[in-house]
matplotlib code that plots the C-alpha trace (Angstrom):
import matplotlib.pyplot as plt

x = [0.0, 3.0, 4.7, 1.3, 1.0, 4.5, 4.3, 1.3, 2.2, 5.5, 3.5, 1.7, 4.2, 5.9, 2.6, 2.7, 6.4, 6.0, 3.4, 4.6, 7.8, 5.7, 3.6, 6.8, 8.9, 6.0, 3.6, 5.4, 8.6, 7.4, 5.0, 7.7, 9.4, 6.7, 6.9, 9.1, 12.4, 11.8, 8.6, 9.9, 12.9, 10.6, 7.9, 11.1, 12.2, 9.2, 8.7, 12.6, 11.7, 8.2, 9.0, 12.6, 10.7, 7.4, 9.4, 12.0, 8.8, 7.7, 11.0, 13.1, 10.2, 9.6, 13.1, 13.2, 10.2, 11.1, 14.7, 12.8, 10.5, 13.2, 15.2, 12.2, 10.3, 12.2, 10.9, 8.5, 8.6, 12.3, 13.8, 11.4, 11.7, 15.8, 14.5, 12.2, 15.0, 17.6, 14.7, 14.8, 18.6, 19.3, 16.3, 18.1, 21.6, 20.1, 18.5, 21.4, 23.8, 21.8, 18.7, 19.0, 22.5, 21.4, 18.2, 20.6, 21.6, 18.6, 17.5, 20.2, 19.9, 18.9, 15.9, 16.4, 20.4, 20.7, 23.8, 24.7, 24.4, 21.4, 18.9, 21.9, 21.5, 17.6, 18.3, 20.8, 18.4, 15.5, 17.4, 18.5, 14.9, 13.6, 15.6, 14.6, 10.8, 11.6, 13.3, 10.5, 8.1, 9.7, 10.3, 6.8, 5.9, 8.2, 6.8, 3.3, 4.6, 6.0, 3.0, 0.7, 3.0, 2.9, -0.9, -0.7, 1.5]
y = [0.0, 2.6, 1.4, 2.8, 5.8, 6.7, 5.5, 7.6, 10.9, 10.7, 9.9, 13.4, 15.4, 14.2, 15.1, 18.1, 18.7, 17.5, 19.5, 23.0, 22.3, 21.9, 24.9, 26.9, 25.7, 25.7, 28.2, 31.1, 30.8, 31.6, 34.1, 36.0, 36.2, 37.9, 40.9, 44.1, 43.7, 45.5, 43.6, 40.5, 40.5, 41.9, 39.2, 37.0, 38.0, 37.8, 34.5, 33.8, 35.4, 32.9, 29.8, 29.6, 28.6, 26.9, 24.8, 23.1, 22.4, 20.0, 18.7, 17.3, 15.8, 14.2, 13.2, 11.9, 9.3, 8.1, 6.8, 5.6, 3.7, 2.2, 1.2, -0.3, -2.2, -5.0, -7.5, -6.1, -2.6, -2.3, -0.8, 1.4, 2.8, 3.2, 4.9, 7.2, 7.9, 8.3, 10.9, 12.5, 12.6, 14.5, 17.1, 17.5, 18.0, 20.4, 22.5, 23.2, 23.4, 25.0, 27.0, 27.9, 29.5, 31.5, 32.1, 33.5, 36.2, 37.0, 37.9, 40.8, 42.3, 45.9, 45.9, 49.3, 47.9, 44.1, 42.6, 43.0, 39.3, 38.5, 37.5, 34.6, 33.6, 33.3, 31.3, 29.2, 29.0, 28.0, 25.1, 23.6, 24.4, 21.8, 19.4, 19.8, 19.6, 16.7, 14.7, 16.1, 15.0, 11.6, 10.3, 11.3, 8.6, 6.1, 6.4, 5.8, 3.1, 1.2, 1.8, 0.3, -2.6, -3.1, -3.2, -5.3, -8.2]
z = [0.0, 0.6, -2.3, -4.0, -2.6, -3.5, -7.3, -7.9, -5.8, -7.9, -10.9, -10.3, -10.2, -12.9, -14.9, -13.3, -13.8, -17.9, -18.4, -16.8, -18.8, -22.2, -21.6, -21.0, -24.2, -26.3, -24.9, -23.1, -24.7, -28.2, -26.5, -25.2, -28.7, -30.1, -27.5, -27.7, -26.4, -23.1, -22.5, -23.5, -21.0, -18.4, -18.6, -18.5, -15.5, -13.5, -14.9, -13.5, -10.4, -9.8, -11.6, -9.8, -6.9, -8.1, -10.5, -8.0, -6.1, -8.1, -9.7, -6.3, -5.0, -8.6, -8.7, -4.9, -5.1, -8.6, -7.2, -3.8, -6.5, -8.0, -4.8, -3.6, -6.8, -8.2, -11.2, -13.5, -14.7, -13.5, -17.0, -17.4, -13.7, -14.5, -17.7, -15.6, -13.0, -16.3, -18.0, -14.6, -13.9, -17.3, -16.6, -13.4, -15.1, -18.2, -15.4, -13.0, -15.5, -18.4, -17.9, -14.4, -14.7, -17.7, -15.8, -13.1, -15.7, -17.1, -13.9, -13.7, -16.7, -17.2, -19.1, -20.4, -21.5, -21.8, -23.2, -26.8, -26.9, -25.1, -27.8, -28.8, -24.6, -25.1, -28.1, -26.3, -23.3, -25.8, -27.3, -23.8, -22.7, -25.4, -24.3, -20.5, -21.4, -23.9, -20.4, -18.2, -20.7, -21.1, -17.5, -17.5, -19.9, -18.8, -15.1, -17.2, -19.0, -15.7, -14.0, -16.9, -16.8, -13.1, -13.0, -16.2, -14.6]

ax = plt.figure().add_subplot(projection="3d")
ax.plot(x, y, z, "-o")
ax.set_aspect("equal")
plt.show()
């Protein structure tokens, strides 16, 4: 029964976590590239400023009951809890050293005098985000997966 209530609590949040991460890179991303500069880095910032706290949240907890699920499940559904804690690892790794760094800088910029460069760090930033969302998104269906197989067996 505890083994249950931890597969499907972390199974929540990594739907939660998936899906925040999609509606970011494919939602508010883009939306932001359509505004003017100074409202574009300004809606980026207080989306640094909010998501910097919502975001981790969800994400250690995620990452937390996925490895107690796979330290405590053995037999079927194994590979595709490795695969869910392997999704999970690499979101973790693209975050801290990716997004969250940059997100760091975006955060101190002048809105009214950002870096020469700082379009090419949103691009940068972009293309890391895609493939954050695309791990999210896929230790999200890997936990689906193992669960489906679990209730299967």
């Amino acid at each position: 029964m505890t083994g249950d209530v931890v597969q499907y609590i972390g199974l929540f949040l990594l739907g939660v976590l998936a899906g925040e991460e999609l509606i970011v890179c494919y939602g508010i991303h883009p939306a932001l590239s359509s505004l003017d500069d100074r409202a574009h880095l300004l809606a980026r910032q207080a989306l640094v400023r909010r998501l910097r706290v919502v975001v981790p949240i969800v994400m250690l907890p995620a990452a937390a009951l996925a490895l107690v699920r796979l330290a405590t499940v053995t037999g079927s559904g194994l590979a595709l809890r490795w695969a869910t804690l392997v999704a999970m690892v690499a979101f973790l790794l693209l975050s801290f050293l990716g997004t969250v760094p940059i997100n760091i800088k975006v955060n101190d910029w002048r809105v009214d005098a950002p870096p020469a460069d700082w379009k090419a760090v949103i691009r940068r930033w972009a293309r890391i985000d895609m493939l954050r969302s695309t791990s999210a998104t896929a230790a999200f269906l890997f936990a689906v997966l193992a669960v489906a197989h679990g209730t299967a067996s």
